[in-house]
N, C-alpha and C positions, 0 to 999 in steps of 0.2 A: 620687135621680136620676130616678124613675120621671116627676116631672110635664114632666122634658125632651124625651118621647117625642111629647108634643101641638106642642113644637116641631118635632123632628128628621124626620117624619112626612112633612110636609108639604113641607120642604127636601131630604129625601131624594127625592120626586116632583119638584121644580120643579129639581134637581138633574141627574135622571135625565134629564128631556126636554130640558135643557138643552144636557146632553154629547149625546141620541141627535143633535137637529139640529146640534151641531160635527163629526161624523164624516158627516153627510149634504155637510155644505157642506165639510169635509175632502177627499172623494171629488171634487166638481163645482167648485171654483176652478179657475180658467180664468191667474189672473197672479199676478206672484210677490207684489204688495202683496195681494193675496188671503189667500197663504198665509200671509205674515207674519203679517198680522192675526189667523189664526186658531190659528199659534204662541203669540201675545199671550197670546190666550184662554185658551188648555189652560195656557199657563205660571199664569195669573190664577188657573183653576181649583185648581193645584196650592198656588200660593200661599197661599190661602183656606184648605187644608185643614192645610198644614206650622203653622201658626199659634197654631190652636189644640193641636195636639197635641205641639210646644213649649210652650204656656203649661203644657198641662199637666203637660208632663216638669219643667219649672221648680218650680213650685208643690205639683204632685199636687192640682188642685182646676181644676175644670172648671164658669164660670159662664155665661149666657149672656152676662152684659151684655159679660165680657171676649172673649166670640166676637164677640158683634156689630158690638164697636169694631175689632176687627182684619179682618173679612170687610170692612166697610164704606169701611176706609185701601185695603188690596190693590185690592178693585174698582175704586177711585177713578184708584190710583196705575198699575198694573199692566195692567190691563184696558182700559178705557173710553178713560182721556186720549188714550196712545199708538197704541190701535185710531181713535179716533175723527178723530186726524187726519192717519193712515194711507189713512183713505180718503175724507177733505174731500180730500186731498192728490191720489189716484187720481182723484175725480171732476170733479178741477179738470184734471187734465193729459189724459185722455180729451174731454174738451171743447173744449178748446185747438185751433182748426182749423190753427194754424201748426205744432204739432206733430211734429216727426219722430224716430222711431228708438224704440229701447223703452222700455217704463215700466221704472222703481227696480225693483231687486231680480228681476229678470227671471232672474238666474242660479240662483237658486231652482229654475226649473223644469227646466234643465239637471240636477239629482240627484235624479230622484225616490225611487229607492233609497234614499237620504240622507232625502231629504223624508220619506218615508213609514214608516221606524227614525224620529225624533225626534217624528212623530203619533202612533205605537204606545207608544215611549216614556211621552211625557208623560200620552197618555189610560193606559195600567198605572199611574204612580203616581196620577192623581188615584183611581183604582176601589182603589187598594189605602190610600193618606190618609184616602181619603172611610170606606170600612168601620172602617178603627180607630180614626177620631175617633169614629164614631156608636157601635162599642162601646165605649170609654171612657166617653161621655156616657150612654148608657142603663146603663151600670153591667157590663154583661158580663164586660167583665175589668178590672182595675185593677193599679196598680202599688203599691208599699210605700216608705215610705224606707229611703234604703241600696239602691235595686236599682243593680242590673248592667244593661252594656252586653248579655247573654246574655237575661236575664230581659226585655227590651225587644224582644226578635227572637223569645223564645218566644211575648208578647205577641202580637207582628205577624203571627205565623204563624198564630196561632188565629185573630184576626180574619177572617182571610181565609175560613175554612169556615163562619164564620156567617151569619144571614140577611142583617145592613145588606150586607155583600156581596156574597153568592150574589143573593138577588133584586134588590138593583140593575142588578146586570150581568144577570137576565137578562132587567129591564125594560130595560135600551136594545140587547139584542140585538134583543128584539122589536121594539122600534119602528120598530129603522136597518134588518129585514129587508120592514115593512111600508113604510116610504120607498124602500128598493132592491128593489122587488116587479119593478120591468118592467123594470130597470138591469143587474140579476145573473140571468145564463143557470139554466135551471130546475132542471138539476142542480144545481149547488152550492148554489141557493135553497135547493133540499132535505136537502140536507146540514149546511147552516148552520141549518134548521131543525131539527133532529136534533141538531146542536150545540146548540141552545140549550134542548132539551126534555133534556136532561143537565144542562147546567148547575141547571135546576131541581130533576133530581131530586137533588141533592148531600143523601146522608143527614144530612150533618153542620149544615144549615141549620137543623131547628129538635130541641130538646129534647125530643124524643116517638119512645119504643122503637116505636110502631106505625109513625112513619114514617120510621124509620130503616130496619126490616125490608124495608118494603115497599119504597119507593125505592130503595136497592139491587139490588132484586130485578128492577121496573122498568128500572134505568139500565142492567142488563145484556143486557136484552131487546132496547133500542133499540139499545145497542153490538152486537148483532148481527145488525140491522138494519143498522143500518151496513156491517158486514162482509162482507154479503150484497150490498150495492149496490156495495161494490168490487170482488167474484169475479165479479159480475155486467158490471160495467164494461169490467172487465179481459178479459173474455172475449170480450162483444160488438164493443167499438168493435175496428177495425184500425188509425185516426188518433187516437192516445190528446191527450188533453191536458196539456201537462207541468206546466201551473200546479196546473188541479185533482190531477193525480196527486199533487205536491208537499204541497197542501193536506193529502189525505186520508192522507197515510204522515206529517203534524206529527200529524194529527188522532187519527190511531189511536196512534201514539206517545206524546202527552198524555194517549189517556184507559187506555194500560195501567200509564204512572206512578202515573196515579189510582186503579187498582185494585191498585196495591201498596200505593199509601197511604194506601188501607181497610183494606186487612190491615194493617198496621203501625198503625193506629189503633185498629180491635177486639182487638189482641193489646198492646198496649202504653201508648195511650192518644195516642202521638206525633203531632203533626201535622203537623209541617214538610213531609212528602214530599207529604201530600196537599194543604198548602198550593203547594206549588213547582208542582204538580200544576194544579191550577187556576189559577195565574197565568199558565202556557206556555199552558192553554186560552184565557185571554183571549188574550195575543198570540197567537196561531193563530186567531182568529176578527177580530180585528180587520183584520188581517193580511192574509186573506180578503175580506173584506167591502169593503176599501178597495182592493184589485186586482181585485176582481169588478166593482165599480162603475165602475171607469174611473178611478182616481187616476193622472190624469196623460195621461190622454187627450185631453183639450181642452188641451193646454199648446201656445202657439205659440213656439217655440224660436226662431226668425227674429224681424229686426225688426218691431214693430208700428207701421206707418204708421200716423197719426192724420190724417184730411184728408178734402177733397170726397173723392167715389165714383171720379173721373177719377184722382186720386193713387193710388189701393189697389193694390198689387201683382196680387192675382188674377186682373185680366185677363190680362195680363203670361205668369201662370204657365200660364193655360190654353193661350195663346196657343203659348208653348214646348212643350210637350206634345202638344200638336195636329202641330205641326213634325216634333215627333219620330220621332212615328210614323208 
């Protein structure tokens, strides 16, 4: 399995920046064919990855040729088609000077609650598909004939403390906190940076007692860092903020799971708790990142008049307001 790595490498990076720009453009759609689109996507991503890691539960053999026929169908079928004329279709009807009333799917923006569970969603299974496909393919862990439904979820759980994991997630933390630099207010920037300098030191990412020792030793330093900038927060402000507060009490919650389930791993070997453990951190970071940015902020809930400037509502609105007062 080792000469798959010259493949997986490379896919694992065009992977990573792939998903970092779908959760930038996640945050900033503006209409509901926007967001379909980028449902599509994250479904397409999933797709791609359910695929091969059936072929392989079928089989127990994992080749490229058999990945590259199934990524290549899902792209095609899944992805592209349905995106592509999702938004021939959008750029035909914004165009359209006759025009009136809102574009398809406009009710989309009406739930963003709703919206923003099914983007969290979908990007957790692709970061959790994508890691146990890439450890089945480099060989990390494998299955036997005759496994279990049980022996499949011990699988899945390890995956998740490994590197194809740990450092993908926390190359697209990095990338969507250098996208949402001037987007996300400077506290939680800092905070999510702090999230994501944890996620790396996860001891269980690579096979080396030096940095298993150390990075532990590290991850506790910056959790108390962290803990320092909540008794700090908490003390300063007198107008708290209930979102960030929210954030930091998932935040600290996730990483004392995680440090139970280091001790249940140095004492046992078990990972599930630490895997469950860093799954809640991705959705709490994602979570974050996509309400610190504005998910949902540019949504126009009213009709969207398409027309001359004379047609547009806004004077209209200014006008009433002006009245008002």
């Amino acid at each position: 399995m080792s000469y798959l790595i010259y493949y997986l490498v490379p896919v694992a990076f065009l992977m990573v920046a792939f998903i970092s720009w779908l959760i930038t453009r996640c945050a900033r759609a503006r209409t509901g064919i926007d967001n379909l689109i980028l449902l599509l996507l994250l479904a397409m991503m999933v797709a791609m990855l359910v695929g091969p890691a059936y072929l392989y539960l079928a089989t127990l053999n994992f080749t490229i040729g058999d990945v590259a026929i199934w990524e290549i169908a899902v792209f095609m079928s899944v992805g592209m088609m349905p995106g592509g004329v999702l938004l021939f279709a959008q750029y035909w009807m914004e165009g359209d000077p006759e025009r009136k009333g809102p574009l398809p799917f406009s009710n989309l923006l009406r739930h963003v609650t709703r919206l923003r569970a099914a983007y969290i969603l979908l990007l957790l299974l692709s970061e959790i598909l994508m890691g146990w496909t890439f450890d089945l393919a480099s060989g990390l862990i494998s299955l036997s004939e005759g496994y279990t439904a049980a022996a499949v979820v011990r699988e899945v759980s390890y995956s998740l403390i490994t590197y194809w994991f740990v450092f993908t997630m926390v190359g697209e933390m990095t990338l969507t906190l250098l996208a949402f630099r001037k987007s996300i207010r400077r506290d939680l920037l800092a905070l999510l940076g702090l999230q994501t300098v944890i996620m790396f030191l996860t001891p269980t990412a690579l096979a080396s007692q030096l940095w298993q020792t150390y990075a532990l030793y590290l991850e506790a330093a910056v959790m108390t860092c962290v803990m320092v900038f909540a008794i700090d927060y908490l003390r300063r402000k007198k107008e708290r903020d209930h979102a960030l507060l929210n954030y930091l009490g998932l935040f600290i919650a996730a990483n004392a799971v995680m440090m139970a389930g280091y001790l249940l791993w140095l004492v046992s070997g078990d990972t599930l708790l630490l895997a469950l453990s860093l799954a809640a951190e991705t959705v709490v970071y994602f979570d974050a990142v996509l309400t610190g940015a504005g998910l949902g902020r540019s949504f126009v809930l009213g009709p969207v008049v398409v027309g001359p400037p004379d047609l547009h509502p806004l004077p209209q609105v200014i006008d009433s307001l002006a009245n008002a007062s």
